[in-house]
TORLONU-599993 format. One record per residue (C-alpha): residue in one letter; x, y negated, z. Coordinates in steps of 0.001 Angstrom, whole numbers, padded with zeros to 6 digits. Layout:
N
a;X;Y;Z
...
//
This chain:
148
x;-054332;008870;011243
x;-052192;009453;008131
x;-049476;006955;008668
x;-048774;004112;010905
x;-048053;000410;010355
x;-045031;-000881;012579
x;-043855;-004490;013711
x;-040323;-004979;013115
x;-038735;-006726;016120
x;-035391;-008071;015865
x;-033277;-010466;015815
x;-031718;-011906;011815
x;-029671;-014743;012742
x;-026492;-014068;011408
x;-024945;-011751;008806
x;-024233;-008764;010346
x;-028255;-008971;011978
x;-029688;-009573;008931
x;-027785;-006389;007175
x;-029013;-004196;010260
x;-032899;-005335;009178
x;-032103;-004861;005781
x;-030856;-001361;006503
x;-033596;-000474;008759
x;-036026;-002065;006099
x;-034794;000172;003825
x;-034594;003005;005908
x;-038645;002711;006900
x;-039612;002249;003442
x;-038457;005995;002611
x;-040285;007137;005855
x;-043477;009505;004810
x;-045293;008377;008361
x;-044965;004768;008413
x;-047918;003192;005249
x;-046169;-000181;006171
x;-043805;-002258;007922
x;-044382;-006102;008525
x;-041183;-007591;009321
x;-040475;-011286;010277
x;-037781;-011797;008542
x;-039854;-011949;005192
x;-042662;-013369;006914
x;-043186;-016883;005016
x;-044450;-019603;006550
x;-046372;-022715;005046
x;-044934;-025617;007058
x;-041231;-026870;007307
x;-039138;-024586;009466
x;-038764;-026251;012668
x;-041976;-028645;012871
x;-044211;-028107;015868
x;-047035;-026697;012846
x;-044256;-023984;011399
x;-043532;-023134;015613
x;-047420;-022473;016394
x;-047309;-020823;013132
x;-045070;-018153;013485
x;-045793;-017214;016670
x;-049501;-016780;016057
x;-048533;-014731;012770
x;-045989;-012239;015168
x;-048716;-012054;017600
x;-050821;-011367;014821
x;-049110;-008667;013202
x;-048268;-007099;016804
x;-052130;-007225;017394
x;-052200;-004678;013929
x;-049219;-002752;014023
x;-049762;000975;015525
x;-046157;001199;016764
x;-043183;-001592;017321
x;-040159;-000655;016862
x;-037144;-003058;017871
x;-033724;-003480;017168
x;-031800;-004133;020778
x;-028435;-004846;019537
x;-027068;-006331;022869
x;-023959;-009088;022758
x;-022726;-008034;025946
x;-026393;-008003;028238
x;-027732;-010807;026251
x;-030540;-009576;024414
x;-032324;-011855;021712
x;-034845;-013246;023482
x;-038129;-013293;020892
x;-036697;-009722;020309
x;-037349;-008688;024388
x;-041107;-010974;024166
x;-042271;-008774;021389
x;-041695;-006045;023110
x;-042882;-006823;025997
x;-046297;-008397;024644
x;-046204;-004744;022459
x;-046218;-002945;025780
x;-048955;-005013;027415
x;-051291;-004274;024353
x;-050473;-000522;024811
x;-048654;000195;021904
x;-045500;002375;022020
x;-042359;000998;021788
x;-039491;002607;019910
x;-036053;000879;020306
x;-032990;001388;017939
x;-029874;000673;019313
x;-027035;001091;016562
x;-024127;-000561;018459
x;-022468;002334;020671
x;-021407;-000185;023566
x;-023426;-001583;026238
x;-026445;-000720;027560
x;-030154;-001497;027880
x;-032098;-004100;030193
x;-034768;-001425;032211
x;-037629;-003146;031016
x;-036869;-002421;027584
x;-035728;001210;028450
x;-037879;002211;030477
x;-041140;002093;028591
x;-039803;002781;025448
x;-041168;005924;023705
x;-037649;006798;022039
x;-034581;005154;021753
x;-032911;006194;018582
x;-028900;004953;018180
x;-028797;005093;014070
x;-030264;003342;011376
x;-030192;006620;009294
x;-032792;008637;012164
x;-035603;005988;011157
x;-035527;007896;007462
x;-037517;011219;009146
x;-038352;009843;012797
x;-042436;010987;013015
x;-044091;007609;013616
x;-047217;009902;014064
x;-046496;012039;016848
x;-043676;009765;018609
x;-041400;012403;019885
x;-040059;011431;023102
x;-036119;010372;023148
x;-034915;008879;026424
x;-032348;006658;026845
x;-029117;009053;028330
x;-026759;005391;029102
x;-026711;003079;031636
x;-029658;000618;032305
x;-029387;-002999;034105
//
């Protein structure tokens, strides 16, 4: 396999989340292993946001997509232990379809639910190691902090 197509969990509610997918957008797109990146966040959808049609819509398009990708790879900014909650499903649903699961966590405080960190492949802590991470080989990177 040349190079891999990735799912982009994470969550884009607010400024500072949407410049972290932005940046990590950004970052992939320079990447000489990944041949594509589908993230949510530019996903568009044809009904109005918020209608029971758009709802059934974009989760059959993420489940989709997850169903393609090779590798997901998540963004697991916590607020506190709160993780965003579509942000832990994908994951989970990546890891019951046997895909591996690489998690970026930028913010330094915190730490990371176990059943995010312990199946992920690598946990990488900046936006910048996503440039020449090898999305083919998926060297192993544990998670060294504290898991809850």
């Amino acid at each position: 396999m040349d190079k891999m197509k990735l799912y982009l969990a994470g969550p884009f509610f607010d400024r500072e989340q949407i410049e972290r997918i932005e940046r990590v957008e950004q970052a992939l797109a320079t990447n000489a292993t990944v041949e594509k990146v589908f993230s949510p966040r530019k996903a568009e959808a044809k009904h109005r946001q918020g209608s029971p049609e758009w709802i059934q819509e974009i989760f059959e398009m993420d489940r989709e997509h997850i169903d393609q990708a090779d590798v997901m790879l998540a963004v697991i900014d916590y607020e506190g232990t709160y993780v965003d909650p579509g942000t832990a499903w994908e994951t989970g649903y990546a890891c019951a379809k046997g895909k591996p699961v690489i998690l970026l966590k930028e913010k330094a405080a915190g730490t990371i639910n176990l059943m995010m960190g312990v199946p992920a492949q690598a946990v990488l802590t900046s936006v910048a190691a996503l440039t020449s991470y090898d999305f083919i080989t998926l060297p192993e990177q544990a998670w060294t902090g504290d898991m809850f």
